[in-house]
C-alpha positions as CSV (number, residue, x, y, z in Angstrom):
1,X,0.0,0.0,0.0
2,X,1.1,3.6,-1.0
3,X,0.6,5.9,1.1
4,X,0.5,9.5,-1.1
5,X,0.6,12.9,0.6
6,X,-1.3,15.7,-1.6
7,X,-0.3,19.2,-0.6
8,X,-2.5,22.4,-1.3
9,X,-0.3,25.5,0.5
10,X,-0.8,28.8,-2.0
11,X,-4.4,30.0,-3.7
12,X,-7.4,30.7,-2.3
13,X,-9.8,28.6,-4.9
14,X,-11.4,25.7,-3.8
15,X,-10.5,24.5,-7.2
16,X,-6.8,23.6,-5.8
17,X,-8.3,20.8,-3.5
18,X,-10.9,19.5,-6.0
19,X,-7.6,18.7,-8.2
20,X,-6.6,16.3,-5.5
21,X,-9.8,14.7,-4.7
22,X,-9.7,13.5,-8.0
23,X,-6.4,11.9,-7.6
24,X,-7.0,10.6,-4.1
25,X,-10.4,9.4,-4.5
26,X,-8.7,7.0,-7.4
27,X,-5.8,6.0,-5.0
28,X,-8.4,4.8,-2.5
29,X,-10.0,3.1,-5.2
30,X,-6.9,0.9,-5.8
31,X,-6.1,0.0,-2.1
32,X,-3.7,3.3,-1.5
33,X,-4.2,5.9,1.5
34,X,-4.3,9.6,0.5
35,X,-3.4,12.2,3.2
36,X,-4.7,15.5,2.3
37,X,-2.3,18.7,3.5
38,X,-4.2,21.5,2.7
39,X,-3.9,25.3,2.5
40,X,-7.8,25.6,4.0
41,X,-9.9,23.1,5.6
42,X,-13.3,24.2,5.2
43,X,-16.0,22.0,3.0
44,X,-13.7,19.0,3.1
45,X,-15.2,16.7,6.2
46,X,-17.8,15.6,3.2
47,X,-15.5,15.4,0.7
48,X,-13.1,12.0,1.6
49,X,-12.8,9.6,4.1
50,X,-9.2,9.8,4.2
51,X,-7.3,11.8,6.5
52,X,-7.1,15.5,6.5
53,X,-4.4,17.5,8.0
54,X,-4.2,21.2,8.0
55,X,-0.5,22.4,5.6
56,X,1.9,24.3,7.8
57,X,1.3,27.8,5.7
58,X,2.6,31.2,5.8
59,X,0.1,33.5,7.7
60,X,2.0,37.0,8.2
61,X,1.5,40.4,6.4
62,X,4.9,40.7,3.9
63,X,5.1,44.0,2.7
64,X,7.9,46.0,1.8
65,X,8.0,44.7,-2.1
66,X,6.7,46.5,-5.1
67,X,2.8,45.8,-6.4
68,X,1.9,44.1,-8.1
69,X,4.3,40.7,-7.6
70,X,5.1,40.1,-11.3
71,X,6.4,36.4,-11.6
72,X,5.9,33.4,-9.5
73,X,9.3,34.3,-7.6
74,X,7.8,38.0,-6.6
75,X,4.8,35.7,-5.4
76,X,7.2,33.5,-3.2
77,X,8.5,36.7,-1.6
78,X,5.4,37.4,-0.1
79,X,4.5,33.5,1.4
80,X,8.2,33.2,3.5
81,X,10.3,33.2,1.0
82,X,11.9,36.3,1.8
83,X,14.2,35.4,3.9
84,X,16.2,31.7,5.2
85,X,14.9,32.3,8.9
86,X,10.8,31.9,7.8
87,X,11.4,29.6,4.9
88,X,13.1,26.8,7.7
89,X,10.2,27.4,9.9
90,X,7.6,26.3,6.7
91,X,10.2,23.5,5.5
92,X,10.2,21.8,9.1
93,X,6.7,22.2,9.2
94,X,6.0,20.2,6.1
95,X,9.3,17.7,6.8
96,X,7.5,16.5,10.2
97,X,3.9,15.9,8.6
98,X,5.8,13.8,5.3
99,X,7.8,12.1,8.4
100,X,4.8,11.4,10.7
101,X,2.6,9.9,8.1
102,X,5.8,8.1,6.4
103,X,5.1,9.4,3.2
104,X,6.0,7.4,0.0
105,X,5.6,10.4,-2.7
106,X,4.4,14.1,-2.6
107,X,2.0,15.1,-4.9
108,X,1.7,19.1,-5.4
109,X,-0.8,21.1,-6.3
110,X,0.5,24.9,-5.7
111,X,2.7,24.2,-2.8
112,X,6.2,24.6,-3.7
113,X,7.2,24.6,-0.2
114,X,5.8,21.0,0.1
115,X,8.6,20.1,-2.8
116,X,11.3,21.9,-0.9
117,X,10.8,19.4,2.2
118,X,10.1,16.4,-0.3
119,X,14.2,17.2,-1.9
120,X,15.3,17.8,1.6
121,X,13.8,14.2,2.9
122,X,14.6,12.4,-0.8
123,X,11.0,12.0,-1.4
124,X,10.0,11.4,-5.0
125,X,7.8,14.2,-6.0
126,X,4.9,15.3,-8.7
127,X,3.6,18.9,-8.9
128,X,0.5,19.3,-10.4
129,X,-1.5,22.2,-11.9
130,X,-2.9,24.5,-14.5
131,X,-0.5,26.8,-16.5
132,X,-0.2,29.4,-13.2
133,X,1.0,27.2,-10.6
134,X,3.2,24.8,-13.0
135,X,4.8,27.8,-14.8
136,X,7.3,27.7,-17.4
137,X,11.1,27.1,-16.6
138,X,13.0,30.4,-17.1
139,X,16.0,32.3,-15.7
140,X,14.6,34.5,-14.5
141,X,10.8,33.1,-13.4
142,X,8.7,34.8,-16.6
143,X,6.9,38.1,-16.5
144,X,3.0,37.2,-15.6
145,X,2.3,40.8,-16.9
146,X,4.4,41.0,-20.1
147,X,1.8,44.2,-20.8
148,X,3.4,46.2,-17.5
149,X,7.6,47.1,-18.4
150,X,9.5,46.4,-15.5
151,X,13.1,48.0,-15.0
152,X,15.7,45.3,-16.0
153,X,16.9,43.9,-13.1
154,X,13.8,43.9,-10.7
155,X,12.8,39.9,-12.2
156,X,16.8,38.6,-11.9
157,X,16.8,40.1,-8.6
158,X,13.5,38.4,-6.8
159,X,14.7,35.2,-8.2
160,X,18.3,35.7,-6.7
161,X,16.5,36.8,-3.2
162,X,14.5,33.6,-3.6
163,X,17.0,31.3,-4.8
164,X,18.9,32.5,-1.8
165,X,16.4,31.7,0.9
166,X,16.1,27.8,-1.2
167,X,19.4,27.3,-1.4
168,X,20.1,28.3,1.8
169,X,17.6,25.5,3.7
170,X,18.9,23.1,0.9
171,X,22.6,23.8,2.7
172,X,21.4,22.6,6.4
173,X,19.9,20.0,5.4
174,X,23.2,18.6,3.4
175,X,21.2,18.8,-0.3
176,X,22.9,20.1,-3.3
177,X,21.8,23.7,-4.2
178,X,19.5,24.7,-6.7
179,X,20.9,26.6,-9.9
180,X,17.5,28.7,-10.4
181,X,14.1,29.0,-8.8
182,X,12.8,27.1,-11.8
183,X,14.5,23.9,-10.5
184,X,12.3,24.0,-7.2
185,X,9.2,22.5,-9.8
186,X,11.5,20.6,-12.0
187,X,10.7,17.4,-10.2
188,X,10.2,13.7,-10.8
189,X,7.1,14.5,-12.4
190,X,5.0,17.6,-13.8
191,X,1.6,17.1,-14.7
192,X,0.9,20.6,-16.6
193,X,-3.4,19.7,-16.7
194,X,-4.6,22.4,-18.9
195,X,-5.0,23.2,-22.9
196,X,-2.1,25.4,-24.6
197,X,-5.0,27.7,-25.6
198,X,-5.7,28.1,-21.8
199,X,-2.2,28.6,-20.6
200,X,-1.8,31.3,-18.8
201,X,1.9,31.8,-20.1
202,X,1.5,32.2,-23.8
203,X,4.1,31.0,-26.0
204,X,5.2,28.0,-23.8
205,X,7.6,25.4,-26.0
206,X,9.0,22.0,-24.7
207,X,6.1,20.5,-22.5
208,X,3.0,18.3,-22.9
209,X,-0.3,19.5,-22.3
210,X,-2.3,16.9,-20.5
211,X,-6.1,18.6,-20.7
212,X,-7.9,20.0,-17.8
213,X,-8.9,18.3,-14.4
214,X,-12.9,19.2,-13.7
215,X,-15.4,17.6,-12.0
216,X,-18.2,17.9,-14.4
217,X,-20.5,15.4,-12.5
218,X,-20.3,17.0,-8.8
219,X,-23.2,18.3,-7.3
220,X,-26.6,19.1,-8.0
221,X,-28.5,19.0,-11.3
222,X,-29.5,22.5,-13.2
223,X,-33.2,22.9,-12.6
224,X,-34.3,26.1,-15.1
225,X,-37.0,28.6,-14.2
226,X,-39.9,28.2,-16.8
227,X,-40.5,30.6,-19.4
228,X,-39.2,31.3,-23.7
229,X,-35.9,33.3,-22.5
230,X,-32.6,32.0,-23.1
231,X,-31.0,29.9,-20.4
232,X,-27.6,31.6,-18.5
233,X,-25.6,30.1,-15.9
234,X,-23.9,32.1,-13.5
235,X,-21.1,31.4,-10.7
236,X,-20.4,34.4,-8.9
237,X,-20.2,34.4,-5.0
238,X,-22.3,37.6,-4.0
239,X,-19.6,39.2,-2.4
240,X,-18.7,40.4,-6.2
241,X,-18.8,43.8,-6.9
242,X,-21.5,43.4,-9.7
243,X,-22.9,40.6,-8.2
244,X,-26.5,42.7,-7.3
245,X,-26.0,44.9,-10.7
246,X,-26.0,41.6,-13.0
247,X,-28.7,39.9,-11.3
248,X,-30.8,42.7,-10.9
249,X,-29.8,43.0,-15.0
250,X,-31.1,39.5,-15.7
251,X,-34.2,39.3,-14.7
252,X,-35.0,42.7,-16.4
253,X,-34.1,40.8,-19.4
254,X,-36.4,38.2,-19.0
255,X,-33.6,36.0,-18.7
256,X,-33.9,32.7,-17.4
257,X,-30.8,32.1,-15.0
258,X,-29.5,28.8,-12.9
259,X,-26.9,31.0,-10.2
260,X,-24.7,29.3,-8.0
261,X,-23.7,31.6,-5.3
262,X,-21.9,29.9,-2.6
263,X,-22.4,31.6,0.7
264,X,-25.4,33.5,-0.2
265,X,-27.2,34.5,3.2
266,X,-31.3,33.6,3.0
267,X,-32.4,37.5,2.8
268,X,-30.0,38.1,-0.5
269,X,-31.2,35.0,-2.1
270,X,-34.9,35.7,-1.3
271,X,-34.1,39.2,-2.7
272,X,-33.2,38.2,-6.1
273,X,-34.3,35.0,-6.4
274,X,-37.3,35.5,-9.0
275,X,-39.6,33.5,-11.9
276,X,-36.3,33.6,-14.2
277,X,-33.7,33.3,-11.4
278,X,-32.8,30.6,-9.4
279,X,-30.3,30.8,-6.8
280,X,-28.4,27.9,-5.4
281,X,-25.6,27.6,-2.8
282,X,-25.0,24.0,-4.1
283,X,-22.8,23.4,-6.7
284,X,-24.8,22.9,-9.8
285,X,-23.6,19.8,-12.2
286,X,-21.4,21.1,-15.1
287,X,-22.5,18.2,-16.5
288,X,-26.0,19.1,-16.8
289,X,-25.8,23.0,-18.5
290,X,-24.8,21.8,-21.9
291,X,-28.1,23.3,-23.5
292,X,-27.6,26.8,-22.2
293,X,-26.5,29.9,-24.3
294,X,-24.0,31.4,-21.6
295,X,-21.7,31.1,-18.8
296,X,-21.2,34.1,-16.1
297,X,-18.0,33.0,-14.4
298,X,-15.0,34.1,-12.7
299,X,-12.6,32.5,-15.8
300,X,-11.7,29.6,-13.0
301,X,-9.2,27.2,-14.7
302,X,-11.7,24.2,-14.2
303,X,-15.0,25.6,-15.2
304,X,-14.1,27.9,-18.5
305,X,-12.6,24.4,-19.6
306,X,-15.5,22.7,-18.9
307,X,-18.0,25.2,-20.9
308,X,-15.8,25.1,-23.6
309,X,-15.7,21.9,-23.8
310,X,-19.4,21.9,-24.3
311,X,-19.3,24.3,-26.6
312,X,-20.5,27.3,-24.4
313,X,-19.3,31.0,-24.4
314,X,-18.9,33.0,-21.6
315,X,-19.3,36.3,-20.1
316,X,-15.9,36.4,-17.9
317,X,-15.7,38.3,-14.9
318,X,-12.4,37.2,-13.1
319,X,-11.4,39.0,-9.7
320,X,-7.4,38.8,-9.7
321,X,-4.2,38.2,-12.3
322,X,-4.5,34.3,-12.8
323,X,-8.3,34.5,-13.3
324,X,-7.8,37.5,-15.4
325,X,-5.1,35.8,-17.7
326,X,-7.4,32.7,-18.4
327,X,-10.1,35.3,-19.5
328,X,-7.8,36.7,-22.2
329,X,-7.2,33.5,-23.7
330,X,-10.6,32.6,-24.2
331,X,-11.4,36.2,-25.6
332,X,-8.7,36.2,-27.9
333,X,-10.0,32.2,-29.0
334,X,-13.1,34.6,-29.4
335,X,-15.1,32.0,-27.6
336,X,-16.2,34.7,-24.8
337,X,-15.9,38.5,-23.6
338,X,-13.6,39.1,-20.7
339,X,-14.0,42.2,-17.8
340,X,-10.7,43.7,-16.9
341,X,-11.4,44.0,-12.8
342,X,-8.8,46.7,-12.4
343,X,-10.9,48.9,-14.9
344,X,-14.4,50.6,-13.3
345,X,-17.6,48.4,-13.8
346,X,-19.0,48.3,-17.6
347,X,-22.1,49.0,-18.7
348,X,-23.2,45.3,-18.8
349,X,-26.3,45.4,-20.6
350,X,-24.6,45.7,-24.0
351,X,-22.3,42.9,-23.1
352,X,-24.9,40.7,-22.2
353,X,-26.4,41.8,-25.3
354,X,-23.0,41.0,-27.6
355,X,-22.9,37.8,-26.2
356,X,-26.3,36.1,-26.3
357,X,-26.9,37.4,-29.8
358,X,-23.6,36.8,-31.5
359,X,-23.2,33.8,-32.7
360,X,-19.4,34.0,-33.6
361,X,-19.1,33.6,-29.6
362,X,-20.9,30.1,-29.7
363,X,-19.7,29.3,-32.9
364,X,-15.6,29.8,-31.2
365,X,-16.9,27.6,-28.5
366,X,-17.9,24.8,-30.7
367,X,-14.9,24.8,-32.7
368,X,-13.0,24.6,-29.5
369,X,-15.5,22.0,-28.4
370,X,-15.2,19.8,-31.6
371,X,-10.7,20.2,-31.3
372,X,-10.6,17.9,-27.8
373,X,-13.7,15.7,-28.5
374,X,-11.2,13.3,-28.2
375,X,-10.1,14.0,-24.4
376,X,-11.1,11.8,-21.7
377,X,-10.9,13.0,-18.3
378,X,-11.0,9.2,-16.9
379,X,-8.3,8.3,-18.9
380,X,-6.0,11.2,-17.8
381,X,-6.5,10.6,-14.1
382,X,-5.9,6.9,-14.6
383,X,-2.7,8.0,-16.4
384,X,-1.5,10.0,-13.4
385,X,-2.4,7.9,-10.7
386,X,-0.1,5.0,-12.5
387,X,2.5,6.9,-12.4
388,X,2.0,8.7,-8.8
389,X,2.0,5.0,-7.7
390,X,5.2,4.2,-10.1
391,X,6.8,7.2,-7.6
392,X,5.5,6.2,-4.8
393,X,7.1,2.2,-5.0
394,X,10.4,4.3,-5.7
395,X,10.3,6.5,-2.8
396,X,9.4,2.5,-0.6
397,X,12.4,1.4,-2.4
């Protein structure tokens, strides 16, 4: 029996977490024992029956360092990375839970610190992720806002401040150093799980795309209001700035809208909740929107894949950088229309407009639909769980 650990430390998504499920619910399938390490703890006791623990994660203010961070180093900075003092204190953290629960292979979804302590221990190692958290190899770590100039040394010198702090913990613990910060992710395996049209680092050469991990079949079914207008979906949680202004914008138009709004307290939802709206804080099946004519989302990695996939464009509304970068994609694929959230809210009834009643954005949808008709979800996980499990009788050996 292989016991795996799956370690969630940086992002705030739940979609980190649901990455692993997948993973470990096929591990348990086969006989193996998941241990979940995770960044936040909440909505997981139904989830799995495996064990839970919570990741040793960095929880103090960082400032001092210019805004906004502009590659994945400049993010590091600010999670502990900033010095060798506070990275020890994370690595130890994460070197006792691999000890305690005698881990045979780490598996990482956006927790580089997790890989740190796996190279100090001589665990075998997989990181996992869309194209954000498995970014391109580069010396220095890429600009994640090639649109922005920078002055020329301010990327080559986080990565040195970076690759200082590693290299430093790497030292006391008797492990050769790294050369770059790349080399941190440049493990035993890297499952890069997204499209090349959905990387978030355009241009990338030299690695496989493996297709997006989704769960199109988890929760509840879509149940539509009644009535001629065209169907929506929206996933906004109503703590969104245009949360009240789109809703309120829907049912003006007659629109007949399925909303998942996680958190949504009973007075809001009674508020807005209508003959064309419905308003769920379940998550509604992906699976079960294929006949509707748009998507309201937040450009989440998981979900944009999953409407394209079904040929459905979308009405993009992210809320920070690696949101906002998966957005752009899919406009510039044409498949959808994507809201800058540093710019001042738009007028959204002529977007709404645009994108129910052009068909090029359906049209873009399908064609992207019809390219992976071919990719099987089943089949990728089965893929990585082999070879999670191929790591994981190396790291027994």
């Amino acid at each position: 029996m292989a016991r795996v650990a799956l370690a969630w430390e940086l992002g705030a998504s739940f979609g980190h977490i649901g990455k692993l499920l997948a993973l470990g619910r096929r591990l348990q399938a086969r006989g193996h024992e998941p241990v979940y390490l995770v960044r936040d703890l909440a909505g997981l006791a139904s989830s799995t029956s495996a064990m839970v623990l919570q990741a040793p994660i960095w929880t103090k203010e960082t400032r001092g360092f210019p805004e906004p961070p502009m590659s994945y180093s400049e993010i590091l900075l600010r999670f502990g990375y900033h010095d060798q003092a506070s990275l020890a204190g994370l690595v130890t953290g994460w070197r006792s839970a691999f000890s305690l629960m005698q881990a045979d292979v780490v598996v990482a979804e956006h927790a580089p610190t997790a890989l740190l302590a796996a190279r100090t221990l001589h665990l075998p190692a997989a990181v996992l992720g869309d194209g954000f958290t498995v970014p391109p190899a580069g010396v220095p770590m890429p600009n994640m806002r090639p649109w922005l100039s920078l002055p020329a040394d301010r990327l080559a010198s986080s990565d040195q401040r970076v690759l200082n702090s590693l290299n430093g913990v790497l030292q006391h613990h008797g492990v050769a150093p790294l050369g770059a910060v790349a080399d941190l992710l440049s493990v035993a395996q890297r499952f890069l799980c997204t499209f090349a049209e959905l990387d978030h680092y355009a241009g990338r050469s030299g690695e496989p795309y493996l297709g997006p991990q989704f769960e199109a079949g988890q929760g509840v079914e879509a149940v539509w209001p009644a009535g001629d207008g065209p169907r929506v979906f929206v996933y906004l949680q109503p703590g969104h700035r245009d949360f009240a202004r789109l809703l309120e914008l829907l049912a003006a138009m007659g629109i007949r809208a399925v909303v998942h709004a996680p958190g949504v307290s009973e007075p809001v939802r009674k508020a807005y909740e209508g003959s064309t709206l419905a308003i769920s804080l379940e998550k509604i099946r992906l699976d079960s929107l294929k006949d509707c004519a748009l998507a309201i989302t937040y450009a989440a990695s998981g979900t944009t894949a999953a409407m394209l996939m079904a040929g459905i464009p979308m009405l993009m509304l992210p809320t920070h950088l690696e949101q906002f970068l998966v957005a752009s994609r899919i406009q510039t694929l044409g498949a959808g229309i994507a809201v800058n959230p540093d710019n001042p809210p738009p007028n959204y009834l002529p977007l709404l407009r645009d994108a129910l009643e052009n068909p090029a954005y359906t049209e873009a949808a399908r064609r992207f639909a019809a390219k992976y008709a071919d990719f099987n979800l089943d089949r990728l996980l089965d893929q990585m769980t082999d070879r999670i499990l191929e790591l994981a009788a190396r790291g027994r050996a």
